[in-house]
C-alpha positions, 0 to 999 in steps of 0.5 A: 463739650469740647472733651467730647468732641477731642474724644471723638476726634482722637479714635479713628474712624474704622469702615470695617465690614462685618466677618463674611458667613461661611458658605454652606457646603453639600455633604454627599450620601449614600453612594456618593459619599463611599465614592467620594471616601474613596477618592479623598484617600490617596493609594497606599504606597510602600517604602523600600522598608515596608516592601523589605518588612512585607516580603520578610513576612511572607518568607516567613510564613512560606517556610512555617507552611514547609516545615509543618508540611514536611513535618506532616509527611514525615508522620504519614510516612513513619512505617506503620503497617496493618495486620489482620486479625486471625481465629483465635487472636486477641488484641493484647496478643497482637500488642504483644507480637508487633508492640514488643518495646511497650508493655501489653498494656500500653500496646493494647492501649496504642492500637485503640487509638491507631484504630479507633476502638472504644472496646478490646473486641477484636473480630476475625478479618479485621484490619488493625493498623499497628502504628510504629515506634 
């Protein structure tokens, strides 16, 4: 009997209490929960770099709106000019008359598409826009 009592003797003696339980938290819903999203997240802040990177892109984007402007009002502006069309006159002899760097055919084809026309038929009076070359 004596081993047994050395044995206990030998361990200490421990009072420790049990691990405390967590606390329950309250999780918000609903509106709250957006508000409170909201409010965790710290304001988005920009570094010299990213305003660097920031106003590097909207250079950017200004000047491919400037040069697709200007391209745009280069085009509207490019000298084509309206005829109309008189008693007896045809569609490839006006091809031939205001296209003559294009052959009949080619400028017949470029006055449907200047003007929308699915046909050749042409009447009197009618306004063509000739589309310069």
């Amino acid at each position: 009997m004596s081993a047994i009592v050395l044995e206990a003797v030998r361990q200490p003696q421990t009072t420790e209490q049990p691990a405390a339980r967590p606390h329950l938290v309250l999780v918000p819903t609903g509106r709250e929960a957006v508000r409170a999203a909201r409010a965790a997240q710290p304001p988005l802040r920009l570094t010299r770099f990213g305003r660097l990177v920031v106003a590097l892109l909207v250079a950017a984007l200004v000047s491919l709106l400037a040069v697709g402007l200007a391209g745009q009002l280069a085009s509207a502006s490019s000298g084509s000019h309206t005829v109309t069309v008189g008693s007896g006159q045809t569609l490839s002899g006006i091809a031939a008359r205001e296209l003559p760097q294009l052959s009949v055919a080619d400028g017949v084809v470029e006055l449907q598409v200047a003007n929308s026309l699915s046909t050749t038929e042409i009447h009197v009076g009618q306004q063509l826009v000739v589309p310069s070359r």
